[in-house]
C-alpha positions in Angstrom: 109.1 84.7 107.9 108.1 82.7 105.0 107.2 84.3 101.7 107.4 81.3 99.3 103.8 80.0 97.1 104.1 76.3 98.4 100.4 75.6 99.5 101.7 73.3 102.0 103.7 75.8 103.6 101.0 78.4 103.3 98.6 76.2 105.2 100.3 75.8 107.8 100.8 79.7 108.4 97.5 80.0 108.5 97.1 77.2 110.8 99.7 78.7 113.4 97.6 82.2 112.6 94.4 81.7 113.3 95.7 78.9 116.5 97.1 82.5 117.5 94.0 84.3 116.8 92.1 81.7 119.2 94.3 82.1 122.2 94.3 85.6 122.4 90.7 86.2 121.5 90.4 83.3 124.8 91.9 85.9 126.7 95.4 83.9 126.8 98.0 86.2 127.8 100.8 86.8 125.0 103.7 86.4 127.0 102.5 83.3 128.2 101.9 81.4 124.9 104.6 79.8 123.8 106.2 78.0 120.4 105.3 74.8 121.5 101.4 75.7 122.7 100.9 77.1 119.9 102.1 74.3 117.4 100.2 71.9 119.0 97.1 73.9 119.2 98.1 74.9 115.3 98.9 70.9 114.7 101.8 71.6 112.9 105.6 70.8 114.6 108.2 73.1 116.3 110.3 73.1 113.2 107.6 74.0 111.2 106.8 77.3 112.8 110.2 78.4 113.6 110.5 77.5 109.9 107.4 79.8 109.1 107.9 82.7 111.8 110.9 82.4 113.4 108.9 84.7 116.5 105.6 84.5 117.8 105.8 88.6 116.6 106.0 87.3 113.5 102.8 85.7 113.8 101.3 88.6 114.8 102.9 90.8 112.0 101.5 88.1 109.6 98.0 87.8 111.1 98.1 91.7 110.7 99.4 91.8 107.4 96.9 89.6 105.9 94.0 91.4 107.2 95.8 94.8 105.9 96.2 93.4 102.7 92.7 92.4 102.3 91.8 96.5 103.3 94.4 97.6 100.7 92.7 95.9 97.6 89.3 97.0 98.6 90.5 100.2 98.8 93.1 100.5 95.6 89.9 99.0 93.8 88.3 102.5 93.6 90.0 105.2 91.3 90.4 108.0 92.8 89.0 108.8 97.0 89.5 111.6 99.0 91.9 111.7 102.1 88.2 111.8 104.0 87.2 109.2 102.3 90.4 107.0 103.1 90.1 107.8 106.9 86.6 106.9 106.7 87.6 103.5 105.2 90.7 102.8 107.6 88.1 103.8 110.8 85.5 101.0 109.3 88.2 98.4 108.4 89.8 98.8 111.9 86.2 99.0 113.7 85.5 95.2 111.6 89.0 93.8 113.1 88.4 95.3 116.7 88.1 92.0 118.5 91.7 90.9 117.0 92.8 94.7 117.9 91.5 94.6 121.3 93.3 91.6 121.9 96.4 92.6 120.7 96.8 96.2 122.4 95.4 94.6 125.5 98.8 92.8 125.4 100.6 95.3 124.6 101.5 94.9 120.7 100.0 97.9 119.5 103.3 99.0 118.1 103.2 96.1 115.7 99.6 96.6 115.2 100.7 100.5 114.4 103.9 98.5 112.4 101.4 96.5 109.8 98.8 99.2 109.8 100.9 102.5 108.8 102.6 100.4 105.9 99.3 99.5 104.5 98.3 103.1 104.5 101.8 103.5 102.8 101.3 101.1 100.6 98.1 102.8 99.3 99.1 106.3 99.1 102.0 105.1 96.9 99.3 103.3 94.8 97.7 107.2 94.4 99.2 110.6 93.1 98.4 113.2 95.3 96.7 116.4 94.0 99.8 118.3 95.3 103.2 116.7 94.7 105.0 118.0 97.5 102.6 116.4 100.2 103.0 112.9 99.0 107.2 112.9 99.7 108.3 109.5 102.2 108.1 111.5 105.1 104.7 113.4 105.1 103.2 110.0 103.5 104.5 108.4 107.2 103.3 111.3 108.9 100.0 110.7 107.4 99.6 107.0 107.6 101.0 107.3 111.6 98.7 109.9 112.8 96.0 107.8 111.0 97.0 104.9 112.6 97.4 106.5 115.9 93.9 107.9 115.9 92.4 104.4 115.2 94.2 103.0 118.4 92.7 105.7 120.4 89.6 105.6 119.2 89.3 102.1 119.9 90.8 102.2 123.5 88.9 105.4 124.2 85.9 105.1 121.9 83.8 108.2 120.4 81.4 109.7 120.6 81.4 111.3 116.7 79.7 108.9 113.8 82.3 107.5 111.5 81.6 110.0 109.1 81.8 113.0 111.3 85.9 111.7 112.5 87.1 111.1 109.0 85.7 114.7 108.0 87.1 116.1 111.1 90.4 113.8 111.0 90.8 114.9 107.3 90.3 118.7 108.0 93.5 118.6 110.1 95.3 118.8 106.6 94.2 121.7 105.6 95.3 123.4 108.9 97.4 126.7 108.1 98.2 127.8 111.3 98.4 128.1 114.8 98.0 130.9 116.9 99.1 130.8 120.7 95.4 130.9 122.9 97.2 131.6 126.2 
């Protein structure tokens, strides 16, 4: 995938992006776009996109990353949060992207969706130092960020009935879970 500054080149992913964007959001079926659909709905040639993307994944991991990136500085403007506060932000930043989410679970990228999503929560909680350093190692950072981004998916497939405000306080009280005891 490209990663260069030429504004020429940068154009044209967004071109391919948002041609992307329109087909699914028509109700186009993933599978059934292909390079050269796409390039001529983007205007831009063959070489050009296999040049930008490589994959129509790709795309999607770009079209993903951009809107992540635009939640990450929103949310690294502030100086301190609380994981409540985080979850409440993720829940409101997915909830404005549900149409583009909808459209991509409904064809079954949700794991790139989940991909983009968990490293931008990574990406944040790196940005942060955690009141206790031993919760903030690589792996309880991904546990985090995954079960974060597992609950928006759900949500959004299965809706809820809670406000915003009431999930992120009852998603964030899962953290301070102690124990389990065996109700059988």
């Amino acid at each position: 995938m490209y990663t260069g500054s030429n504004p020429s080149a940068l154009r044209s992913q967004r071109l391919i992006a948002d041609a992307l964007i329109s087909l699914l959001e028509e109700g186009r079926p993933f599978v059934e776009i292909s390079a050269t659909e796409l390039c001529r709905r983007a205007g831009v040639s063959r070489q050009t996109f296999y040049k930008m993307f490589g994959t129509l994944e790709n795309v999607v991991r770009y079209v993903m990353r951009t809107r992540c990136e635009w939640f990450e500085a929103l949310v690294m403007k502030r100086a301190q949060f609380t994981y409540e506060e985080l979850v409440e932000a993720a829940i409101l930043f997915f909830d404005s992207q549900r149409s583009l989410a909808e459209a991509l679970v409904s064809n079954n990228l949700q794991a790139l969706v989940q991909e983009q999503m968990q490293l931008s929560l990574d990406v944040m909680l790196l940005h942060y130092r955690c009141e206790a350093p031993l919760v903030m190692d690589d792996l309880n950072r991904s546990f985090l960020a995954g079960g974060l981004c597992s609950m928006l998916l759900t949500r959004m497939r299965d809706g809820d009935e809670l406000s915003v405000k009431d999930r992120a306080r009852r998603f964030s009280d899962l953290v301070t879970i102690s124990s389990f005891a065996c109700i059988a």
